[in-house]
C-alpha positions in Angstrom: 77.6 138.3 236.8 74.3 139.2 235.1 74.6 135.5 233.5 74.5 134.2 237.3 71.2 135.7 237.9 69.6 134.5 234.1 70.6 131.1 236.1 69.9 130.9 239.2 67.1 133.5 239.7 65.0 134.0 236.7 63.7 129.7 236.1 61.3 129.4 238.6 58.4 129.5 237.0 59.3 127.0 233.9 60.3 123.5 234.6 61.9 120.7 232.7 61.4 117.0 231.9 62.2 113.9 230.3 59.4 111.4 228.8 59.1 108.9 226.0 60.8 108.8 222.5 60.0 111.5 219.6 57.9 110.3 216.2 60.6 111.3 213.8 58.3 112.6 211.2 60.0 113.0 207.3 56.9 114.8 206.1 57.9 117.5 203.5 54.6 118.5 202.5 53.9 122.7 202.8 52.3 123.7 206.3 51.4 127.3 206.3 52.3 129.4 208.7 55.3 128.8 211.2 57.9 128.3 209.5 56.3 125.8 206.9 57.8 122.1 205.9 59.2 122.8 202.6 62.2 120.6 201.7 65.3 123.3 201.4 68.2 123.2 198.7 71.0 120.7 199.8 73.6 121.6 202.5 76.8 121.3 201.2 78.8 121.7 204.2 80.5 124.9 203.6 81.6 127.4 206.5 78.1 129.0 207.7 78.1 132.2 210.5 75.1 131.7 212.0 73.2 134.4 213.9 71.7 133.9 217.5 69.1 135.5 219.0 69.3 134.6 222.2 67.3 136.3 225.3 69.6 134.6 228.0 73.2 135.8 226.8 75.5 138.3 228.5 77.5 138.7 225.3 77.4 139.7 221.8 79.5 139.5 219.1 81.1 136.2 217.8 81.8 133.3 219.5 85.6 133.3 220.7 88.0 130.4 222.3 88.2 127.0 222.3 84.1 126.9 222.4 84.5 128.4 219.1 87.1 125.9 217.5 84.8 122.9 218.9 81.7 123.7 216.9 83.7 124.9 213.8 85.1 121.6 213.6 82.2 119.3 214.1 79.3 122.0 212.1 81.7 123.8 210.2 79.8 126.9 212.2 80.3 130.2 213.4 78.2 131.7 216.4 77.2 135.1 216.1 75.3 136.2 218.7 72.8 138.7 219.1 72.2 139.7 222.7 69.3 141.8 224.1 70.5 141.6 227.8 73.2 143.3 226.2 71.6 145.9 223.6 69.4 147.1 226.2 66.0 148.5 225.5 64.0 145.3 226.9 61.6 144.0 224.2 62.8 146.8 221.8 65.5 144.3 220.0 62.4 141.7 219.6 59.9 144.1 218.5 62.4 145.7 215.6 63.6 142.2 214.3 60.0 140.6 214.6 58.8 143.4 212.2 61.8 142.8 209.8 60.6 139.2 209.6 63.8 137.5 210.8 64.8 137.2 214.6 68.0 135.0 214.1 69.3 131.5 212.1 69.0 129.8 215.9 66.7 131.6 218.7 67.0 130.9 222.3 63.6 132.8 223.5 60.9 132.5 226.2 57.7 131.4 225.6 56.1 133.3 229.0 53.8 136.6 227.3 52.6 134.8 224.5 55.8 135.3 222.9 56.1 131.7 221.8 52.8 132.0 220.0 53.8 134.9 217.9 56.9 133.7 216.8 55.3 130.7 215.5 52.5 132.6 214.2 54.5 134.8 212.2 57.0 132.3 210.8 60.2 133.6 212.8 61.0 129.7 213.8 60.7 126.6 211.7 58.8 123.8 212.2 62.1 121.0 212.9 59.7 117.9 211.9 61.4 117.7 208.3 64.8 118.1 209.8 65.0 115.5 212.8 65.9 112.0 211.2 69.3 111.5 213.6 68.2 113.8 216.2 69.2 110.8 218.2 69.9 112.9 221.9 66.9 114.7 221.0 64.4 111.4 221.0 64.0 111.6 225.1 62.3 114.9 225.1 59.1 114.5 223.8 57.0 115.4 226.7 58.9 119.1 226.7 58.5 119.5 222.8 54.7 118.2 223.6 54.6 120.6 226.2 56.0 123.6 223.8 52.9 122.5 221.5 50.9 123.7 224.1 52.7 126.8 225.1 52.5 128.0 220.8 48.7 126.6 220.5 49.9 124.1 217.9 48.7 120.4 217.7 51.3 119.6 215.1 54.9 120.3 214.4 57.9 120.8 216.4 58.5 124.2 217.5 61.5 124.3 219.1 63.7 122.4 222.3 63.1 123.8 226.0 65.8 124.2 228.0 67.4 122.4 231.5 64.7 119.4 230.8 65.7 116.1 233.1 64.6 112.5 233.7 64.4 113.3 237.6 61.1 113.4 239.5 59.7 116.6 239.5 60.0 116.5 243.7 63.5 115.5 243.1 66.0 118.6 244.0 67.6 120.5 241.2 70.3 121.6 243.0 73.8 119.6 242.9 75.9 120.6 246.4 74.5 123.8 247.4 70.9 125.4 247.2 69.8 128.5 245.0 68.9 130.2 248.3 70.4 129.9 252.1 71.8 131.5 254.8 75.8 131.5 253.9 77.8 133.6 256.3 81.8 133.8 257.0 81.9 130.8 259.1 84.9 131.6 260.7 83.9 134.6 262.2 80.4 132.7 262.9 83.1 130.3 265.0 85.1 133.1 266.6 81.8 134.1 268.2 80.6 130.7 269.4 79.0 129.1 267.0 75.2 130.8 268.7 72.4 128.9 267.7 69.8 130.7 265.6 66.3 129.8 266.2 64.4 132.7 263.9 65.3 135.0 260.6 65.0 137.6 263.4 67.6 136.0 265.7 70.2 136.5 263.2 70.6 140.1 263.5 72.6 140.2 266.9 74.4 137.2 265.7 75.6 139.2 262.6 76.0 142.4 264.9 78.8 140.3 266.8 80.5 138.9 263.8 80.7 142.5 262.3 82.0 143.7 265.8 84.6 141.0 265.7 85.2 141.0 261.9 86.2 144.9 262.1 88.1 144.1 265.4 90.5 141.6 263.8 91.0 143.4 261.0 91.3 147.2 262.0 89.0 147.8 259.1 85.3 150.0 259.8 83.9 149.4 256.2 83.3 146.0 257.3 79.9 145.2 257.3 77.6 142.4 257.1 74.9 142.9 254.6 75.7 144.5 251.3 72.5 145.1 249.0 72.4 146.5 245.5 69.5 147.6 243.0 70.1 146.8 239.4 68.5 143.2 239.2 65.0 145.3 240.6 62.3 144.1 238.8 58.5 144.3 240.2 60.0 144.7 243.5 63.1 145.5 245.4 65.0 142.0 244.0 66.7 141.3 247.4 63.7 141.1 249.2 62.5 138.2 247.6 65.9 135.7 248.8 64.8 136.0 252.9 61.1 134.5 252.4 63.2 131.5 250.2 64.5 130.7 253.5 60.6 129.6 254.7 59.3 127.9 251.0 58.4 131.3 249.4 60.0 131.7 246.2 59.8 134.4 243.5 57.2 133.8 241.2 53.8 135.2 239.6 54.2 138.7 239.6 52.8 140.5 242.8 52.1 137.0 244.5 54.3 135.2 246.7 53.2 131.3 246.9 55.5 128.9 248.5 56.2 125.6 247.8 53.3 123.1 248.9 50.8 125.6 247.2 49.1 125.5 250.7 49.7 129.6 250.4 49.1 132.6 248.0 49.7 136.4 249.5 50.0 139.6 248.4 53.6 141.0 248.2 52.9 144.4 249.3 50.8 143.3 252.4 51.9 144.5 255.6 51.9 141.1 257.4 52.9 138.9 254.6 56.6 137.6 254.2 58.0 139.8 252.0 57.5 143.0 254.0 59.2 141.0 256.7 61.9 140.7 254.6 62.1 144.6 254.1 61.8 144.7 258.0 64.9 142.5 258.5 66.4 144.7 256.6 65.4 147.8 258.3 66.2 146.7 261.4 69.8 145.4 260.2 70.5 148.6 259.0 69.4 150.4 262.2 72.1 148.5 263.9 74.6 149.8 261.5 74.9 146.0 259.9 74.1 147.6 256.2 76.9 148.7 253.8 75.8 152.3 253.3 76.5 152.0 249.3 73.5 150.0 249.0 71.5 152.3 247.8 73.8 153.4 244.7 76.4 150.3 243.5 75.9 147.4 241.5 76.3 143.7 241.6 80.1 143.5 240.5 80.6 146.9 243.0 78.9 144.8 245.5 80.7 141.6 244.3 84.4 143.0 244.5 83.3 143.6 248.3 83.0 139.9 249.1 86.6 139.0 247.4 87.8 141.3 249.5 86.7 140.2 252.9 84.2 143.2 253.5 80.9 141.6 253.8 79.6 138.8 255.8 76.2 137.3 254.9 75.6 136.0 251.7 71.8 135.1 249.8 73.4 133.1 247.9 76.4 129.9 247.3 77.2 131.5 244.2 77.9 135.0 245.6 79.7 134.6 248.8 81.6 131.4 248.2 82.3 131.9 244.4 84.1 135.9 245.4 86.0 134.8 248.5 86.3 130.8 249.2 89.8 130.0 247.4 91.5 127.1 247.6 93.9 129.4 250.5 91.1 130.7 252.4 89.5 127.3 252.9 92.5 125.8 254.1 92.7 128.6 256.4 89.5 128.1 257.5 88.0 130.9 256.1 84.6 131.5 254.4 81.1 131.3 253.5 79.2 128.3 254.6 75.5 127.7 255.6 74.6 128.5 259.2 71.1 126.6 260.3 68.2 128.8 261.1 65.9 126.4 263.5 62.4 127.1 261.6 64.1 127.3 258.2 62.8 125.0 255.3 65.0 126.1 252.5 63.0 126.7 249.0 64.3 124.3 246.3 63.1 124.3 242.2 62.6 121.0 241.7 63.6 119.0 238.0 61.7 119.8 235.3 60.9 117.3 233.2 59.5 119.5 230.7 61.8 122.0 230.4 61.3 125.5 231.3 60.0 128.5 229.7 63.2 129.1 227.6 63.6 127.0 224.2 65.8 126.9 221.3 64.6 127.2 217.9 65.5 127.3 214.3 64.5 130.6 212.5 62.3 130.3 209.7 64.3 132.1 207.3 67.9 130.1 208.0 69.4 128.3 205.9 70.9 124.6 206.3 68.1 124.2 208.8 68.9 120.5 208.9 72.7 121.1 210.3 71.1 123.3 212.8 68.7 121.1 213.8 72.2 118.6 214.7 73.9 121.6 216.4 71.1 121.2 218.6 70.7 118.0 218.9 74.9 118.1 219.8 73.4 120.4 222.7 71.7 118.2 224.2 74.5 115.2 224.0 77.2 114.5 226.7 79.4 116.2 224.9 77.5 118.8 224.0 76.1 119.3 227.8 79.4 119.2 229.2 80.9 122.0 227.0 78.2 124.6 226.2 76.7 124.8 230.1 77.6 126.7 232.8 80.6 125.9 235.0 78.9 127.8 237.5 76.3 125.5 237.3 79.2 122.4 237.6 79.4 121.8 233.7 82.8 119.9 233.5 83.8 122.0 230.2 85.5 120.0 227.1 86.8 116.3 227.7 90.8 115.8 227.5 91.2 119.7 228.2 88.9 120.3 231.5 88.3 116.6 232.6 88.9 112.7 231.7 87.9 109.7 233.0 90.9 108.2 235.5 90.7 104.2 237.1 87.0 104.1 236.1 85.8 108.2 237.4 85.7 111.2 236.2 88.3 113.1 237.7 89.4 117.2 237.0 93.1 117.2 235.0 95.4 119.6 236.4 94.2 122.4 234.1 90.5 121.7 234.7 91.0 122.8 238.5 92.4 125.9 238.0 90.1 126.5 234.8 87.0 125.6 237.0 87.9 127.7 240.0 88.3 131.0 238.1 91.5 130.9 237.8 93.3 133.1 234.3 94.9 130.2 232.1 95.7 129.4 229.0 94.1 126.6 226.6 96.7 125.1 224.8 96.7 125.8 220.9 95.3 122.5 219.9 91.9 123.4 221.6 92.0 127.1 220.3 94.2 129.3 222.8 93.4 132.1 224.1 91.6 132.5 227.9 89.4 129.6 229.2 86.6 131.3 230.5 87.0 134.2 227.4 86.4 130.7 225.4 83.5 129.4 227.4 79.9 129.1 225.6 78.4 132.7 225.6 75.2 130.9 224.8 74.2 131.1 228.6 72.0 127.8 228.0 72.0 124.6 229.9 69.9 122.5 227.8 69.8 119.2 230.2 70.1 119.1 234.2 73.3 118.8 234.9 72.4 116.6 238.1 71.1 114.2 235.9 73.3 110.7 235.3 75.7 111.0 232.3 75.7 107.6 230.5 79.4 107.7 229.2 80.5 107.9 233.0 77.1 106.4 234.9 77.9 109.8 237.5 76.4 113.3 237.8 77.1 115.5 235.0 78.1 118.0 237.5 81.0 117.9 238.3 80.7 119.0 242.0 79.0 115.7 242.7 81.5 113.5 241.8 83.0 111.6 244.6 86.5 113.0 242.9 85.7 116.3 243.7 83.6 115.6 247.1 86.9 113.8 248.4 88.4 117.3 248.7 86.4 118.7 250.9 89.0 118.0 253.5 90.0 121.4 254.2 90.1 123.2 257.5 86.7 125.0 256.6 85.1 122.2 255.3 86.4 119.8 258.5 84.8 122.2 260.8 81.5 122.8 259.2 81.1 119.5 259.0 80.9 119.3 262.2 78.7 121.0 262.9 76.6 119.4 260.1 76.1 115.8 262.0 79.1 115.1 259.3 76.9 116.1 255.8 79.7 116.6 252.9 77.6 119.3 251.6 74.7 121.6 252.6 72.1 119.7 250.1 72.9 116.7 251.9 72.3 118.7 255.8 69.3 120.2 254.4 67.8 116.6 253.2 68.8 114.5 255.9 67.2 117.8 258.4 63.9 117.7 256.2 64.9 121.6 255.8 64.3 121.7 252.3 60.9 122.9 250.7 60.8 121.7 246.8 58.7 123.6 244.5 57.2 120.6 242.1 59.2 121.3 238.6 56.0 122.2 236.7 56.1 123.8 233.2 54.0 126.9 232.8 54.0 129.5 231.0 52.4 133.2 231.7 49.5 134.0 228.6 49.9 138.0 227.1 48.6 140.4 229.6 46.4 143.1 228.3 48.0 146.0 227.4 46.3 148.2 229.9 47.6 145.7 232.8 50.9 145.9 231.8 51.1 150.1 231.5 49.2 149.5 234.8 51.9 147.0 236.0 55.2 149.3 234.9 53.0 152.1 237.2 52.6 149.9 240.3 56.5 148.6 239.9 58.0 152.4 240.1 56.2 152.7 243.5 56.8 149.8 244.7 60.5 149.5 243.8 60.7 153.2 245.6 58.8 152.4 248.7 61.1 148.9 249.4 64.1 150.8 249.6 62.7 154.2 251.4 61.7 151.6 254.0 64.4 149.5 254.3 66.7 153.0 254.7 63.8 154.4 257.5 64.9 155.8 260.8 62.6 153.9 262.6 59.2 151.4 263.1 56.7 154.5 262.8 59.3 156.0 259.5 58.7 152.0 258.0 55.2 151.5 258.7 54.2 154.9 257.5 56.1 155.0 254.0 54.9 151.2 253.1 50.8 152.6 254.3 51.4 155.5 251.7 52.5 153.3 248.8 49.8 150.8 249.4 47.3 153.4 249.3 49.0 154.4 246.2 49.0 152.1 244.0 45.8 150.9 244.9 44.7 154.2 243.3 46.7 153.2 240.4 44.9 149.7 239.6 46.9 147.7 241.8 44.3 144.9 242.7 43.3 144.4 238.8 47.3 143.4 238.4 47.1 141.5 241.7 44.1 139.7 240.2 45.7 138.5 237.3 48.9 137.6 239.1 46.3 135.6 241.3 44.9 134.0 238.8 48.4 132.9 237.2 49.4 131.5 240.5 46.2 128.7 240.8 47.0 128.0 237.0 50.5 127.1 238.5 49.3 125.2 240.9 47.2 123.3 239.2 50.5 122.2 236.8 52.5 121.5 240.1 49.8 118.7 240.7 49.7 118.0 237.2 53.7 117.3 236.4 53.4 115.1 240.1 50.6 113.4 238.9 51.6 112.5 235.7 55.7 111.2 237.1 54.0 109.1 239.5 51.1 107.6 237.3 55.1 106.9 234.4 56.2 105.0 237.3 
């Protein structure tokens, strides 16, 4: 589940894009550092394991599945990956292979922390110039390679491709069906207690006091509750905390500063009237009422996840949490589960495309061999093909055509196996494509290297599969009748929130965070612990005066410990992301 948040939680500060056509560059001559240009010893197509490095998988070990057989038979490759999500010890895994002068054959890496610059500094990723002559797919994304430039403090070369780039405006919504963020709650027991209208974030709470009175009624069951929290995605701050102020613009960004979308608005996370604290009081106030499970404070995401596919919790922060654990296929024709309940003053925060990518790329190391068969891996990445199989279903990638999905009276359409692959479900892939478990075969790679709502030009449709009127023509079940309904008929809740005006889109800007100072990060790790104690002390508080006076006692500490020199910085990261916002605007409009 880890992969989910990588997703969905952890790209809003680096965008995406797709511009004009790369200068494919045959240059051999030697280029210092980075990698260098010299012309390497012919490839002679023999089996090749090749090691990634990648910072966004969940797995590590070799590539398994039909995934596996795919890219053996068209690169005559074996993935290996190397996972630091994994391996634990956060930057640990970077710093060790760094020093040994090799991070990987292929590295999927960030370039926020000036981490970009070292690795092209210290030759740990090749420049691709030499290596690009039929990088055809790779020829739309020169402003996000241009952009990269930038990000390493090169002029020259190409360093690498950033990841989830698009040809959409960057005020276009990212999001296919559902949002990243939203109000989802068990809409059946939201109908069984008359649909009330919700006018605040506030005005929820005796709304979800009477579905949890109902909910434990109809099923005999007290461990029914309607919030479930959990603390192992805590970063700077208590992690839930930040999903509530998405509901008014404010998303998750530089550090202590929470900036919502317009960039009309920069605050302090920790201050007392801002909208994060009123997200802690929300919760305070829930759990007052008894609306909290009381494990909170000690499970994880999957404890907290197996909770939802059994029917114990009723709000969800998230499509991909509520509706992925419990709406089935036989719980929606029941009329059963998670859907988006309207808040009245709610303007949903949305990441808009990126048409320069974000700040993930993948590179080439710069000892690899057969660096000009990894440069067309790559550029296989970023093909139809190659989109549709590596990305994310949970992100609506359609998986491998013939096995997942074909193209039926003109559409795309899900085969038989597809739908049950897609939804979850354990099956088999046939021996021809590899055997073994579908989703035990899926890309580990955790990278979606082009917006899947952008138009796939073998089909003319969505790459996402959720979007295509195949799949939307389904949505014809009992749950999905009713909501709609309610909806003024919208198929799904992206198309309510656009046609309301309840959506807030963050312009898809690309920016990346420089180094901080080293006393500003041990400063930074100092402020988190207190912070991160203080969220959930005052979330668990017996009352107003218990809140107010363990939030006073933090602020006052970590002012002591340098808090407004961090803040300051943070600050200063936020204008400088601004000021790209406009930039990335300015620039799509003055293309058209």
């Amino acid at each position: 589940m880890h992969a989910q948040k990588a997703r969905k939680l952890a790209v809003w500060i680096r965008p995406v894009a797709v511009l004009s056509a790369l200068s494919m560059s045959l240059t051999l001559g030697a280029c210092g550092s980075g990698g260098g240009r010299k012309a390497e010893e012919a490839d002679d197509g023999s089996p090749m394991t090749v090691e990634v490095f990648d910072q966004l998988a969940n797995y590590q070990g070799r590539q398994k599945g039909w995934f596996a057989k795919l890219v053996k038979d068209k690169f005559n490759i074996t993935l290996n990956i190397v996972a630091p999500n994994v391996a634990g010890g956060g930057n640990t895994l970077f710093d060790t292979r760094s020093a040994a002068g090799n991070l990987g054959d292929l590295v999927v890496i960030g370039s926020n922390d000036g981490q970009a610059r070292k690795v092209v500094k210290a030759g740990l990723v090749a420049d691709l110039t030499p290596y690009m002559k039929g990088a055809t797919h790779l020829k739309a994304y020169q402003g996000a390679i241009d952009q990269l430039k930038g990000d390493v403090g090169r002029k020259d070369g190409i360093w690498g491709i950033p990841i989830s780039v698009s040809d959409l405006s960057p005020t276009e919504p990212s999001e296919g069906v559902e949002p990243t963020f939203g109000p989802f709650v068990r809409w059946d027991y939201y109908k069984e207690v008359g649909y009330p209208r919700v006018s605040t974030l506030e005005d929820l709470l005796p709304v979800l006091k009477k579905m949890q009175d109902r909910a434990r009624q109809d099923t005999g069951r007290s461990d029914v509750y309607a919030l479930s929290l959990f603390k192992d995605w805590d970063d700077q701050a208590m992690q839930n905390g930040f999903q509530l102020p998405a509901f008014y613009g404010y998303a998750e960004g530089t550090g202590y500063v929470m900036s919502n979308a317009d960039g009309s608005d920069a605050q302090s996370l920790i201050s007392p009237d801002g909208v994060y604290v009123r997200a802690l009081k929300f919760f305070n106030k829930a759990q007052r009422m008894g609306l909290v499970d009381p494990d909170s404070t000690t499970q994880n995401y999957d404890t907290m996840f197996s909770k939802y596919q059994q029917g114990k919790i009723l709000f969800s922060f998230w499509p991909w949490l509520g509706q992925a654990a419990y709406n089935t296929e036989t719980h929606r024709k029941e009329g059963k589960g998670f859907m988006m309940l309207s808040i009245d003053d709610m303007k949903i925060a949305s990441k808009g495309a990126q048409p320069n990518g974000t700040s993930t790329f993948i590179g080439v190391g710069g000892k690899a061999k057969n660096k000009a068969r990894l440069v067309r891996f790559i550029d296989w990445l970023y093909s139809p093909e190659g989109i549709q199989a590596s990305g994310s279903q949970t992100n609506g990638a359609a998986g491998l055509k013939g096995l997942t999905w074909k193209v039926e009276g003109g559409r795309p359409v899900l085969t038989d196996f597809g739908v049950k692959a897609l939804a979850g479900e354990k099956v088999n892939v046939p021996g021809e494509y590899g055997g073994g478990g579908y989703s035990d075969g899926a890309s580990q790679l955790n990278v979606n290297t082009v917006l899947n709502k952008g138009t796939d030009p073998s089909t003319k449709v969505p790459y996402n599969y959720q979007m295509w009127d195949s799949e939307l023509d389904k949505r014809t079940t009992a749950l999905d009748r009713d909501w709609q309904a309610h909806m003024g008929g919208a198929r799904t809740t992206m198309e309510y929130l656009a046609k309301s005006g309840k959506l807030a889109v963050i312009p898809g800007a690309s920016y990346s965070t420089p180094k901080e100072s080293s006393v500003i990060s041990t400063t930074r790790g100092q402020v988190k612990t207190a912070v991160v104690n203080a969220c959930w002390q005052a979330v668990f508080a017996k009352d107003d005066d218990g809140f107010d006076s363990v939030w006073s006692t933090m602020v006052k500490n970590v002012e002591g410990l340098g808090f407004q020199k961090v803040y300051q910085v943070d600050m200063d990261n936020t204008k400088s992301l601004f000021k790209a916002r406009k930039a990335i605007e300015k620039q799509y409009a003055d293309r058209k």
